[in-house]
C-alpha positions as CSV (number, residue, x, y, z in Angstrom):
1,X,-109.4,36.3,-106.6
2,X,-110.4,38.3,-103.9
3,X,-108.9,41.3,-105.9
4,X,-111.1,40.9,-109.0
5,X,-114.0,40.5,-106.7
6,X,-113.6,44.0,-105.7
7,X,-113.2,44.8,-109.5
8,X,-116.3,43.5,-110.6
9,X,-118.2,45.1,-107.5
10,X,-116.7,48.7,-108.2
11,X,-117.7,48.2,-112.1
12,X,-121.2,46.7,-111.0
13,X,-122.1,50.0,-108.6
14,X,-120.4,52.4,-110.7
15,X,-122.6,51.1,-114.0
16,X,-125.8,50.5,-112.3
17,X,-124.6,54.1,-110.7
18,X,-124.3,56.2,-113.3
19,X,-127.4,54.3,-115.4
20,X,-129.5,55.1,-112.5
21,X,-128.4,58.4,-112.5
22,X,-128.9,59.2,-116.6
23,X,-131.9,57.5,-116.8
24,X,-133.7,59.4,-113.4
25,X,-132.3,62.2,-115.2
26,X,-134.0,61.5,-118.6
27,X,-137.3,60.6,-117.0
28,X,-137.9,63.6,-114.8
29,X,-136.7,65.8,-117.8
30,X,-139.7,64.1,-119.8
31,X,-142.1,63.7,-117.4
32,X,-142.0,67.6,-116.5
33,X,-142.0,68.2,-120.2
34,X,-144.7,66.0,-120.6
35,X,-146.9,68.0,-118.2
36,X,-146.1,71.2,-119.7
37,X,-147.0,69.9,-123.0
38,X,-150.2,68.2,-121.6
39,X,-151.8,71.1,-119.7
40,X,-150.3,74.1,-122.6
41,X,-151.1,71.2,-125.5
42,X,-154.7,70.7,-124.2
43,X,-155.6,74.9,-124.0
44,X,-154.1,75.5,-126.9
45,X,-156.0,73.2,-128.7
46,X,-159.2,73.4,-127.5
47,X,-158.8,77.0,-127.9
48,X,-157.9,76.8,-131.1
49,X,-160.8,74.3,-132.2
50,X,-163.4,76.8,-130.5
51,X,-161.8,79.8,-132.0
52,X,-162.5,77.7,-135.4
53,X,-166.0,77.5,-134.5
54,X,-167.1,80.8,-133.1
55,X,-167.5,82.5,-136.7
56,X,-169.8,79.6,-137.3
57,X,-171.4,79.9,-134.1
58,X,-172.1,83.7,-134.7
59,X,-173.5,83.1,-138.3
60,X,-175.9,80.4,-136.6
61,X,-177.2,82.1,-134.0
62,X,-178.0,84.9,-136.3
63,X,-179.7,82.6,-138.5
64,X,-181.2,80.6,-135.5
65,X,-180.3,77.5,-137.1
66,X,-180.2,75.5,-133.4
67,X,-178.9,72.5,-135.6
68,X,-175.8,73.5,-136.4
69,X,-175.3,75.5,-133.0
70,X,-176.3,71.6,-131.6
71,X,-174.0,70.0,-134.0
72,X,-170.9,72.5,-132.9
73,X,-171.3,72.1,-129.2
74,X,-171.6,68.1,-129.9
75,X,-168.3,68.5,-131.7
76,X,-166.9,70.7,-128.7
77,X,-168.4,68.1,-126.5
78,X,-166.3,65.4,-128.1
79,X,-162.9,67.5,-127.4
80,X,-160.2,65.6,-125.6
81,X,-160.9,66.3,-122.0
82,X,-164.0,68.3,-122.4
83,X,-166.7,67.2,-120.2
84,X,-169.3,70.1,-121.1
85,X,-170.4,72.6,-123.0
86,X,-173.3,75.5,-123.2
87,X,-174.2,78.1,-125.0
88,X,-176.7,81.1,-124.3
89,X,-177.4,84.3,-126.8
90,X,-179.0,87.4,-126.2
91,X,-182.0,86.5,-128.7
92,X,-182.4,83.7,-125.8
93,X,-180.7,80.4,-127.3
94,X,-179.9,78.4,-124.5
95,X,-178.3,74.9,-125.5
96,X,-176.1,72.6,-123.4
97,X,-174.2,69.0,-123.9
98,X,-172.1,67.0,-121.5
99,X,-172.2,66.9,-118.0
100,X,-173.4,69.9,-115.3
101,X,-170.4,72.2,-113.8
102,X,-168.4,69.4,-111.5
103,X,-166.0,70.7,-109.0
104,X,-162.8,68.9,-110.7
105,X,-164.1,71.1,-113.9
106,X,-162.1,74.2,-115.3
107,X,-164.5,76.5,-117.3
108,X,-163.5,78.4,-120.4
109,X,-166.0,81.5,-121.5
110,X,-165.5,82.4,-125.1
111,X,-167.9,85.4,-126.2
112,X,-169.5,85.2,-129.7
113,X,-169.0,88.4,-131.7
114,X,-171.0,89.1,-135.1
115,X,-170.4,92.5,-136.9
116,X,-168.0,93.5,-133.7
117,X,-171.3,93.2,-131.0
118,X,-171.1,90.2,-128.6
119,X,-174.6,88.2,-129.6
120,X,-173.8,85.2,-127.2
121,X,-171.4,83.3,-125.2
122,X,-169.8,79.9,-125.1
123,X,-168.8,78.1,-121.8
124,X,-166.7,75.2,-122.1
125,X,-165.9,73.0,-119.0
126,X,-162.9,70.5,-118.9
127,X,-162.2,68.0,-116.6
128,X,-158.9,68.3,-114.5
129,X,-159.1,64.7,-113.7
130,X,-159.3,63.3,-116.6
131,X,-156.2,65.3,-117.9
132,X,-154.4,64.5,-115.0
133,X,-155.5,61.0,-115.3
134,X,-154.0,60.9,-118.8
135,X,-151.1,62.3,-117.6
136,X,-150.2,60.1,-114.9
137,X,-151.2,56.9,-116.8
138,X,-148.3,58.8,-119.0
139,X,-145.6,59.2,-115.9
140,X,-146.3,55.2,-115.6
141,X,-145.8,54.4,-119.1
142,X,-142.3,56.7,-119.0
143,X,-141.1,55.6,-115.4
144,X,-141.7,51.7,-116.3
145,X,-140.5,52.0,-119.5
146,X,-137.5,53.7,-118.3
147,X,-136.9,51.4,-115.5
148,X,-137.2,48.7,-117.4
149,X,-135.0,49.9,-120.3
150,X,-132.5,50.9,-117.8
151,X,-132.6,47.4,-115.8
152,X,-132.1,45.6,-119.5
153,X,-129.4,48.2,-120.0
154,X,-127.5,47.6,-116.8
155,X,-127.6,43.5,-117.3
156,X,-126.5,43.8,-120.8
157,X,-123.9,45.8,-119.9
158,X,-123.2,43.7,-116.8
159,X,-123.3,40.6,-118.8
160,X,-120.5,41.7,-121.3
161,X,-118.7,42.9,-118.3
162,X,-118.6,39.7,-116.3
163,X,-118.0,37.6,-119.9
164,X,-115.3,39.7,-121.3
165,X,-113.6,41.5,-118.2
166,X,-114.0,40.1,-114.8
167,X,-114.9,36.5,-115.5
168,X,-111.6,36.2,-117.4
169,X,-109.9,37.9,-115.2
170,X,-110.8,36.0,-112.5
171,X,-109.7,32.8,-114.2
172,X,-106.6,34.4,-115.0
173,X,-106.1,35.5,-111.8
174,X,-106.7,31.9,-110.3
175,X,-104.7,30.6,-113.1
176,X,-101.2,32.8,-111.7
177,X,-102.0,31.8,-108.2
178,X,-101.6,28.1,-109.1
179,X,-98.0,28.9,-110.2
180,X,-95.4,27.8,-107.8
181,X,-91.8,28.6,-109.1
182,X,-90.0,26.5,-106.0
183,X,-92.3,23.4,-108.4
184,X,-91.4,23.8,-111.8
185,X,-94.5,21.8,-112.6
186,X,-96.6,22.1,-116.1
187,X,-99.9,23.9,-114.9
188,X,-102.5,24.5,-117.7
189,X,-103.9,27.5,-118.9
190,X,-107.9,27.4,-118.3
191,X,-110.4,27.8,-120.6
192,X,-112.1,30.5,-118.7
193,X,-109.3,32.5,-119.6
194,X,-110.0,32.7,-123.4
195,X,-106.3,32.6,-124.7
196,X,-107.3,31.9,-128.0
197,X,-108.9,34.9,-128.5
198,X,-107.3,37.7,-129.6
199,X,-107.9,40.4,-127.8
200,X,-105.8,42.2,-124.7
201,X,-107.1,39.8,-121.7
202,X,-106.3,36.6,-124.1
203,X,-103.0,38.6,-125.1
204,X,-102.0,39.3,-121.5
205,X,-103.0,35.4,-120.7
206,X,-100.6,33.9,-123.4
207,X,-97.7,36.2,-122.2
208,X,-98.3,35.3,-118.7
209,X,-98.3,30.8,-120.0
210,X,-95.3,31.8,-122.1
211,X,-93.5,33.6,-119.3
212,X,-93.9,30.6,-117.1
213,X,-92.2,28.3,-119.7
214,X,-89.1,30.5,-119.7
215,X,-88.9,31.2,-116.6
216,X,-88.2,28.2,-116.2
217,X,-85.5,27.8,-118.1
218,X,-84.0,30.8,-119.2
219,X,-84.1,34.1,-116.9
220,X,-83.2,36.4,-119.5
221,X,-86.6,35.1,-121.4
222,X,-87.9,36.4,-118.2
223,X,-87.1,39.7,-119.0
224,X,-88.3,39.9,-122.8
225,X,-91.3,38.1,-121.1
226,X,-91.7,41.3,-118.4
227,X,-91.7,43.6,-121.5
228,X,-94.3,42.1,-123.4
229,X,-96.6,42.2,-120.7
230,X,-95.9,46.0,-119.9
231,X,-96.7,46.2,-123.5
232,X,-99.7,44.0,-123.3
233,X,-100.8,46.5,-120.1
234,X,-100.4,49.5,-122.0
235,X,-102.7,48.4,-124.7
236,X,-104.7,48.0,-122.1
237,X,-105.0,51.2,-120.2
238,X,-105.2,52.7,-124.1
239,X,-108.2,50.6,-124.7
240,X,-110.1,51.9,-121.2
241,X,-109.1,55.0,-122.1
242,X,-110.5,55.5,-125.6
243,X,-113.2,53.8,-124.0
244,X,-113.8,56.2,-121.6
245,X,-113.6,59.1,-124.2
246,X,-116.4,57.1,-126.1
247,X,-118.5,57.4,-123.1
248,X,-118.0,61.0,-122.5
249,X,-118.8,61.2,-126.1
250,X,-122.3,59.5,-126.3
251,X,-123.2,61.8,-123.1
252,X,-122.5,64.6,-124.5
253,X,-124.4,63.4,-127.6
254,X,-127.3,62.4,-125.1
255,X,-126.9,65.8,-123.6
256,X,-127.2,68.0,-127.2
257,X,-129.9,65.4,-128.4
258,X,-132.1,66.2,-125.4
259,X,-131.5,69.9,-125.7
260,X,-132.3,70.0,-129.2
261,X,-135.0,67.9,-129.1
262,X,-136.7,70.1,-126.3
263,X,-135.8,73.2,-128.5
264,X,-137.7,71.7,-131.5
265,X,-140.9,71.3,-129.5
266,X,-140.6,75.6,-129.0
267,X,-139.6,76.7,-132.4
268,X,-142.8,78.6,-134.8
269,X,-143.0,77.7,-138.1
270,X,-141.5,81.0,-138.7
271,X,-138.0,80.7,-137.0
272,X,-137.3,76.5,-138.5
273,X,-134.6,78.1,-140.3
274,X,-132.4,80.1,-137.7
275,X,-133.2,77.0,-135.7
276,X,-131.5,74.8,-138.7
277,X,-128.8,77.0,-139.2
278,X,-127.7,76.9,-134.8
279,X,-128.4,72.9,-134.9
280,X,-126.0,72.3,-138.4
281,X,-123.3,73.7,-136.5
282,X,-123.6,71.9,-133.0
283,X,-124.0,68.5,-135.3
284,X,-121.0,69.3,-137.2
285,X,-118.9,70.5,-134.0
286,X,-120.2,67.0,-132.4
287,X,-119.7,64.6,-135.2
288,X,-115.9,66.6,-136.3
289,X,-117.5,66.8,-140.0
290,X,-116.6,70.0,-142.1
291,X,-120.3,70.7,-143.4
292,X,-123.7,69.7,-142.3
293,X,-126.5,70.2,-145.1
294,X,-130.0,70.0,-145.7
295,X,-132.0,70.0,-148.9
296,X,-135.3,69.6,-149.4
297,X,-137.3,67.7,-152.6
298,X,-139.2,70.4,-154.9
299,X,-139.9,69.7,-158.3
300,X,-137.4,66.8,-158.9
301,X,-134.6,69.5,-157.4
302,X,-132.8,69.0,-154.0
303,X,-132.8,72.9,-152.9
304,X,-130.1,73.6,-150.3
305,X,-132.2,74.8,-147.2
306,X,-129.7,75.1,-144.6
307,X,-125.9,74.8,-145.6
308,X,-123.3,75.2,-142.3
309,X,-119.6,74.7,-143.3
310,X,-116.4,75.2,-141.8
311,X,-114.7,76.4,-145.1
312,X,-116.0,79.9,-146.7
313,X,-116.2,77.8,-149.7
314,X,-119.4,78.8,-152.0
315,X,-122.0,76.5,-153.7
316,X,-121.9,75.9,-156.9
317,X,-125.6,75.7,-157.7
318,X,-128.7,76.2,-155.5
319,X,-130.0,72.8,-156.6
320,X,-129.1,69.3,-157.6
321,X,-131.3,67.4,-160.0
322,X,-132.5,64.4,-158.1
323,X,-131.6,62.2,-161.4
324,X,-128.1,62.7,-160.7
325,X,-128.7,60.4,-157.5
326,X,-131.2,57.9,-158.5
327,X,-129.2,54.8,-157.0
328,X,-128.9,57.0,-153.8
329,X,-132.7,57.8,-153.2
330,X,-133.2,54.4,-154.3
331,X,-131.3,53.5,-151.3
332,X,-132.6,56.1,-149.0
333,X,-136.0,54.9,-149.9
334,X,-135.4,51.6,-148.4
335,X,-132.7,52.0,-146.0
336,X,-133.0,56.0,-144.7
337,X,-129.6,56.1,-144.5
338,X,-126.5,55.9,-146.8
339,X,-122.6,55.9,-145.5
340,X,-120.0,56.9,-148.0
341,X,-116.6,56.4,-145.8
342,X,-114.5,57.1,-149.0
343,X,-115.7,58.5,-152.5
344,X,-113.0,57.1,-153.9
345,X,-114.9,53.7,-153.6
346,X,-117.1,54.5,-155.8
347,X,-114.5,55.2,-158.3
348,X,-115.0,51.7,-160.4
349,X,-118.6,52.4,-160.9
350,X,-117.6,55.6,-162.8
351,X,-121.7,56.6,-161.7
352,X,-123.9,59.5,-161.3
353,X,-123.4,59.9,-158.0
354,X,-119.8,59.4,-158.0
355,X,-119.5,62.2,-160.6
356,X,-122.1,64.5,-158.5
357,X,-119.8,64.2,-155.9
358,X,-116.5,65.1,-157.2
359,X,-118.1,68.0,-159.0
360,X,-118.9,69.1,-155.2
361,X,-115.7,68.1,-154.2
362,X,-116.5,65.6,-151.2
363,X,-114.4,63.2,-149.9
364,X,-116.7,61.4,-147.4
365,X,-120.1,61.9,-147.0
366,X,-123.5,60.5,-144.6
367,X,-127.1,61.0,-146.2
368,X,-130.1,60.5,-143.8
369,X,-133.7,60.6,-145.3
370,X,-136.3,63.4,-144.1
371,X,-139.9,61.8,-145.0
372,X,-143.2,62.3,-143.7
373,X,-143.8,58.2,-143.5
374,X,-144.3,57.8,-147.1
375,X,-142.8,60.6,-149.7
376,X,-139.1,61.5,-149.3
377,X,-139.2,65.1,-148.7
378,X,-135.3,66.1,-148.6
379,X,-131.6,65.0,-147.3
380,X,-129.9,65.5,-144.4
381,X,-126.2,65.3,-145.8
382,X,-122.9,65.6,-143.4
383,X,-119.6,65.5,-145.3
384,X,-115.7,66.4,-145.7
385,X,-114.1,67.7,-148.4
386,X,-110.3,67.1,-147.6
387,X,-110.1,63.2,-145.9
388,X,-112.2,60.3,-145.5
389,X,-114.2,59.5,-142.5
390,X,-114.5,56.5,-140.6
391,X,-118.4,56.2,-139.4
392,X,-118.7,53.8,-136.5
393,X,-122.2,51.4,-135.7
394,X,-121.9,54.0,-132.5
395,X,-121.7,57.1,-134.5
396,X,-124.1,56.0,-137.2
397,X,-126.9,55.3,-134.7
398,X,-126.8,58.4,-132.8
399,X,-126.4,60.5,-135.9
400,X,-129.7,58.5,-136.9
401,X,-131.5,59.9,-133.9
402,X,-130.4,63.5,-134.6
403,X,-131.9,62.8,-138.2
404,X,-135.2,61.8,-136.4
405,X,-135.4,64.6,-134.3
406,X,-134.8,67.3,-137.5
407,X,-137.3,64.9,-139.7
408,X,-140.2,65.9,-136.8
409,X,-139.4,69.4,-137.0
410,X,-139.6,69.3,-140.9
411,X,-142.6,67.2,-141.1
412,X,-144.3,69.4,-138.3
413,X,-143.4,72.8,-140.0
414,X,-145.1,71.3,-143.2
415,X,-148.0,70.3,-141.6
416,X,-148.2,73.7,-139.8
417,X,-148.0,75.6,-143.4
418,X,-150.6,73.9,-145.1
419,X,-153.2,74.1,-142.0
420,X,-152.4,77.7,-142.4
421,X,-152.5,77.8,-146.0
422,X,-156.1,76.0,-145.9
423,X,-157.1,78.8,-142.8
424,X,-156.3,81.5,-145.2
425,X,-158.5,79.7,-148.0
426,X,-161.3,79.3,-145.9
427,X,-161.6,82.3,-144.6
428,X,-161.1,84.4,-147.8
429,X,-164.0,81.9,-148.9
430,X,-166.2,82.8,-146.2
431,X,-165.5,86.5,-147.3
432,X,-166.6,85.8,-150.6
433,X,-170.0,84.3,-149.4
434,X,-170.6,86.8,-147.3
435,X,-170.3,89.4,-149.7
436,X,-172.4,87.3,-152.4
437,X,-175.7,86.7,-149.5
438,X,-175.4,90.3,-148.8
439,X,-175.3,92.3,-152.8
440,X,-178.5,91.9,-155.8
441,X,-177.1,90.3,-158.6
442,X,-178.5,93.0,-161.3
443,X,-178.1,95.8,-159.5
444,X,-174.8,95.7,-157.8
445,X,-177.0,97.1,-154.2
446,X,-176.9,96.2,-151.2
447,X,-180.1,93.4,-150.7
448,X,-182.8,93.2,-148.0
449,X,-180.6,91.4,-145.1
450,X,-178.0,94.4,-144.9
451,X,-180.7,96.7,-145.4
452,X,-182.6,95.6,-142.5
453,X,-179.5,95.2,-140.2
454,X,-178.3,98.7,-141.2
455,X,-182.1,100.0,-140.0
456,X,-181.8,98.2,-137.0
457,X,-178.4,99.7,-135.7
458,X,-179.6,103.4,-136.5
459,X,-182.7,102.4,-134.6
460,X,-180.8,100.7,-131.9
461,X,-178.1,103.9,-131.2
462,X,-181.0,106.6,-130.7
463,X,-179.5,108.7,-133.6
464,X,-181.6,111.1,-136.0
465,X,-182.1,109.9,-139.1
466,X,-184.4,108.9,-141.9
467,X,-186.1,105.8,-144.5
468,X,-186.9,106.8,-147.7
469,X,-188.8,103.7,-149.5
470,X,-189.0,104.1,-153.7
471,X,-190.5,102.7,-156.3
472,X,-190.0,103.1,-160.1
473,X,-193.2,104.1,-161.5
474,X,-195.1,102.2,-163.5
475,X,-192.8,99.6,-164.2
476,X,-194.6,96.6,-164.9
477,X,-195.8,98.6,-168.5
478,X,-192.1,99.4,-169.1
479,X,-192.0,95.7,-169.0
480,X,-194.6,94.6,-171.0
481,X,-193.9,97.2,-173.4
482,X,-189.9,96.5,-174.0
483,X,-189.2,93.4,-172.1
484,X,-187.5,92.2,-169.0
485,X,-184.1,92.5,-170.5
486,X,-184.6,96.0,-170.8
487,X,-186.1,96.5,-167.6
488,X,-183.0,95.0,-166.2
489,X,-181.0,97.3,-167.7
490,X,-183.2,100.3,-166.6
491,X,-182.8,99.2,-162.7
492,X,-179.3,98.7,-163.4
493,X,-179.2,102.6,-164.5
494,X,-180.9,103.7,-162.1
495,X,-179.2,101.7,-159.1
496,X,-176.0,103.8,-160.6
497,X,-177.6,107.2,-161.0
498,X,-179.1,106.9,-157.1
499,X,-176.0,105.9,-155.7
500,X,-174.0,109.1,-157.0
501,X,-176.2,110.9,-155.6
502,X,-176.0,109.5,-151.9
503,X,-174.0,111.2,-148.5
504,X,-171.5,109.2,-147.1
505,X,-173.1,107.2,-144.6
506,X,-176.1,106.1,-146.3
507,X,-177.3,102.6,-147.6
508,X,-179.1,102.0,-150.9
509,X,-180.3,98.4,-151.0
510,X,-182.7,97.2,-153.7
511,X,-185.7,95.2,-151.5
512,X,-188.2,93.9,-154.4
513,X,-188.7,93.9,-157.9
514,X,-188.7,97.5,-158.6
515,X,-188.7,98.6,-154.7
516,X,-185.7,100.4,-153.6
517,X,-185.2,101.4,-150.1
518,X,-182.2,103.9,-148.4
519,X,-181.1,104.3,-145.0
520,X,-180.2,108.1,-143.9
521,X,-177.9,108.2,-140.7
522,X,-177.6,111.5,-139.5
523,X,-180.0,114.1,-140.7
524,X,-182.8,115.8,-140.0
525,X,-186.0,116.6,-142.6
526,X,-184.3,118.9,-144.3
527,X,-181.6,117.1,-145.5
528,X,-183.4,114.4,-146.0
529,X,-186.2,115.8,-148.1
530,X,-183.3,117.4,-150.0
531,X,-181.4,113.8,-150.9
532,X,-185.3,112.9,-152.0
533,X,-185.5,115.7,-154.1
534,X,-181.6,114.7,-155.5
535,X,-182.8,111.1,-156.4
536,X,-185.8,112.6,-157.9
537,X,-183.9,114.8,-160.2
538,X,-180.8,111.6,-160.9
539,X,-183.8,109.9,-162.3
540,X,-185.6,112.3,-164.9
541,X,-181.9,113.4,-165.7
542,X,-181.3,110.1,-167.7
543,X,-184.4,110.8,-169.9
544,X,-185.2,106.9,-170.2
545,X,-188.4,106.6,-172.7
546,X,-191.3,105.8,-171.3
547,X,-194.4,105.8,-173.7
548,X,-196.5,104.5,-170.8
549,X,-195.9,106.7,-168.1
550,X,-197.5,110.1,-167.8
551,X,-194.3,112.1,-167.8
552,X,-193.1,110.0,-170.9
553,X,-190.0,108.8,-169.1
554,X,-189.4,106.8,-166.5
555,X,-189.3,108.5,-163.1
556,X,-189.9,106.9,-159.7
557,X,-192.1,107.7,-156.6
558,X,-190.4,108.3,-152.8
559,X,-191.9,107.8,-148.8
560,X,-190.0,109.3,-146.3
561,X,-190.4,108.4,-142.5
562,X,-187.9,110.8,-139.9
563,X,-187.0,108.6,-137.0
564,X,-188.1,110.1,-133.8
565,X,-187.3,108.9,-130.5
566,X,-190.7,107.4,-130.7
567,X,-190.3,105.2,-133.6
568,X,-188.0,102.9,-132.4
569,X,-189.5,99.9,-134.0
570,X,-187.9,98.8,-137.1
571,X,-191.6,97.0,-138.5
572,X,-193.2,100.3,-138.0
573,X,-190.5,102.7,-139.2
574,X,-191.0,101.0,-142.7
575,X,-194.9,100.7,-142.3
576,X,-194.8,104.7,-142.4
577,X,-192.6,104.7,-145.3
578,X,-194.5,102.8,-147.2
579,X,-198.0,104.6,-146.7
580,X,-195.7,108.2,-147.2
581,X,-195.1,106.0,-150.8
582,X,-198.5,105.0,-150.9
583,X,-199.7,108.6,-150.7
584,X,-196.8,109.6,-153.5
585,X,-198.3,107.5,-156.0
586,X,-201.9,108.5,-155.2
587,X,-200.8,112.0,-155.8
588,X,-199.9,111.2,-159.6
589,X,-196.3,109.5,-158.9
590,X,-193.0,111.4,-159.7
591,X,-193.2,112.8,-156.5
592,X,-191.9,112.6,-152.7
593,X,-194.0,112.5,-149.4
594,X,-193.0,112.7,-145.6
595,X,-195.1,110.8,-143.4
């Protein structure tokens, strides 16, 4: 008695030892992965929410729509963890939501670029506490999860224990000690004991009863008696130690699991399928399986993704058709999981699948659904070709959570893809837009917005230059004479002509009806009343009939305004062009003035 006592006390502190231990383990692992995912998970997503929304910023403030500058910082306001945000441009937009600077704040300064100048900046405050408040109410959740977990753990196994082992045992152990051989007396085998049951304890009990029986009356029965129970002790000892394997086993399983699991959270959606091929071969060195697949649904095909074999056999096809397996994704639809020990099995059924699968030659194959909650997006498939494979409850669930863990990284790199796929959509739309606001329609020009912007740089860098303003003369008779279809057609000409005859770096834009304006970077009056004269000469060159104008074609009238160091001012530059036009057409039109 006193014996199994110590037994059950070694078993007790050796379980709730090494429980302690795997479970402490597991929770610091998680709770410092949690923090690294808390603190790099918040920046990286606030970072990438504001780096969303700084084009739009930048095309607001240039606008001045305060709106949709409000509406933006509201939405930055509303970020997890965010307790403030401001904004201030250098047009003098000053906006601000949430709370003032705090001292538990971190601040975040994003500038706001537009046409590579910096036209305002954003500053984003987050509160540490409340991300470390989130964080520890986090560490609580794991640590009394995990304790409690590990407590129900440690009484369930402690339970089973005491009910299968060392309650037994004790009553087996009191049952022997109540044999006295100097008193052959009957003594009764307890109930305790189980000796009905069939397993080694009830085994080792029934030798024990039947030994006292013979002993009794026959010593050599003794003997045979002595070797059934070495027998029955050797069983035994087999049993701990295959149990003791299986333990090893599941911790090294625990052990990959972890590891793989931590790897996942790392991998870009760029590198899923080295990381496939590395975990199909640890999964098939862990489970003793000769190939580990994966195939994903596209188009009613299962495509092979990741194959990892232990045979240099080659595939027969780079898809299955998914009608060849109905009953199977039937099954996986329902169950997530499908267990073929034997093929063979299927043999009666003479089925698809059982076909499929001897066309593949497998013997023995385990099928795990990858879905995103609702669809089923592929297979996980492990499988031998040469023997059967037993798949214990023990195997089958921890296989399960391997499933799980590759079913995340799946569903995650999908998810990744088509936020990138709609990124790359949005922004080539933007580009389209862009280019749409800033180009006439008829002519094919630049219109008044990049005109003005382009006026405003050269003003801006002090750099020589000049703004020639035209007008096509006497247009509205052309007009009323052949019709706006034609006169569409004769801007349209004339747009073309101009811009051949244009340097590199300047800007035609059409500003009005008929009223042209170009941009000259870079040159003094010479060169630009020679690009005046050019244009001049495009124009008569195309000889378009005019029976209204004087010339008897249609020509067009230029101003030209230098810029000096002391016309700086963008209004004014183009109020002296347009009087230097003014004083073109007064002089009879198809002609050029300087200002």
């Amino acid at each position: 008695m006193k014996q199994s006592s110590v037994i059950s006390h070694k078993m007790t502190l050796v379980i709730i030892g090494v429980s302690s231990f795997f479970a402490l383990m597991t929770m610091a692992a998680q709770l410092f992965w949690n923090y690294q995912d808390g603190v790099e998970g918040s920046n990286r997503r606030l970072h990438e929410y504001v780096e969303a929304n700084l084009p739009g910023m930048a095309q607001a403030i240039w606008d001045v729509d305060h709106k949709l500058l409000r509406d933006i910082l509201i939405g930055i306001g509303m970020q997890p963890y965010v307790s403030g945000a401001s904004l201030s441009s250098a047009d003098g937009i000053a906006l601000q939501v949430g709370k003032n600077q705090a001292l538990d704040n971190e601040i975040f300064l994003f500038p706001i670029i537009y046409r590579q100048q910096q036209i305002g900046e954003l500053k984003v405050q987050r509160s540490r506490n409340q991300l470390y408040y989130e964080l520890w109410r986090q560490m609580i959740l794991i640590v009394v999860g995990n304790g409690l977990k590990t407590l129900l753990m440690i009484y369930v196994i402690l339970t089973l224990v005491r009910s299968l082992v060392t309650g037994r045992l004790a009553a087996l152990a009191a049952y022997v000690n109540r044999i006295d051989l100097g008193q052959p007396r009957k003594v009764p085998l307890p109930n305790e004991v189980g000796a009905a049951n069939q397993d080694e304890i009830g085994s080792v009990a029934r030798a024990i009863e039947q030994m006292y029986r013979r002993i009794r009356t026959d010593f050599a029965r003794k003997r045979w008696q002595q070797r059934h129970l070495t027998r029955g002790q050797r069983q035994l000892s087999e049993q701990v130690e295959f149990s003791h394997k299986e333990l090893a086993w599941q911790a090294r399983a625990n052990e990959l699991l972890a590891d793989l699991s931590l790897q996942f959270l790392k991998v870009q959606p760029g590198d899923v399928d080295q990381a496939l091929a590395d975990v199909g071969r640890q999964i098939a060195e862990l489970f003793a399986v000769e190939r580990v697949t994966l195939l994903e649904i596209k188009e009613q095909q299962l495509c092979y993704r990741s194959v990892w074999s232990r045979r240099d056999d080659l595939l027969s096809s780079s898809y299955i058709d998914i009608s060849e397996l109905n009953r199977f994704s039937e099954q996986l639809n329902t169950r997530h999981m499908i267990v073929v020990e034997d093929v063979e099995t299927l043999q009666s059924d003479d089925s698809a699948e059982y076909r499929l699968l001897k066309q593949l030659q497998l013997r023995s194959l385990a099928l795990f659904a990858i879905t995103d909650g609702q669809d089923l997006l592929g297979i996980l498939s492990l499988s031998n070709s040469q023997s059967p494979k037993l798949w214990p409850q023990s195997r089958r669930a921890m296989l399960t959570q391997f499933a799980a863990a590759l079913n995340e990284l799946l569903v995650r790199e999908r998810r990744d893809l088509q936020m990138l796929g709609l990124q790359r959509e949005l922004l080539g739309l933007n580009h389209k837009l862009k280019q749409l606001s800033e180009t006439d329609e008829l002519t094919g020009l630049a219109n008044r917005r990049p005109f003005t912007e382009s006026l405003a740089r050269l003003l801006a860098s002090k750099e020589e230059g000049a703004l020639i303003m035209l007008d096509v003369d006497h247009f509205k008779a052309f007009n009323d004479c052949f019709g706006h279809p034609a006169g569409d057609r004769v801007l349209q000409r004339l747009a073309q002509a101009m811009r051949k005859a244009l340097p590199e770096r300047a800007l035609l834009a059409r500003v009005g009806g008929e009223e042209f304006a170009l941009v000259l970077p870079g040159v003094d009056r010479r060169q630009a009343e020679g690009v005046a004269e050019t244009l001049l000469t495009q124009v008569r060159e195309l000889q378009i009939t005019h029976g209204s104008a004087p010339a008897g074609i249609v020509t067009i009238s230029l101003g030209l305004a230098l810029l000096t160091q002391n016309t700086r001012d963008l209004s004014e530059v183009i109020r002296v062009a347009d009087k230097a036009l003014y004083q073109a057409k007064h002089q009879g039109r198809n002609t050029w003035c300087i200002a």
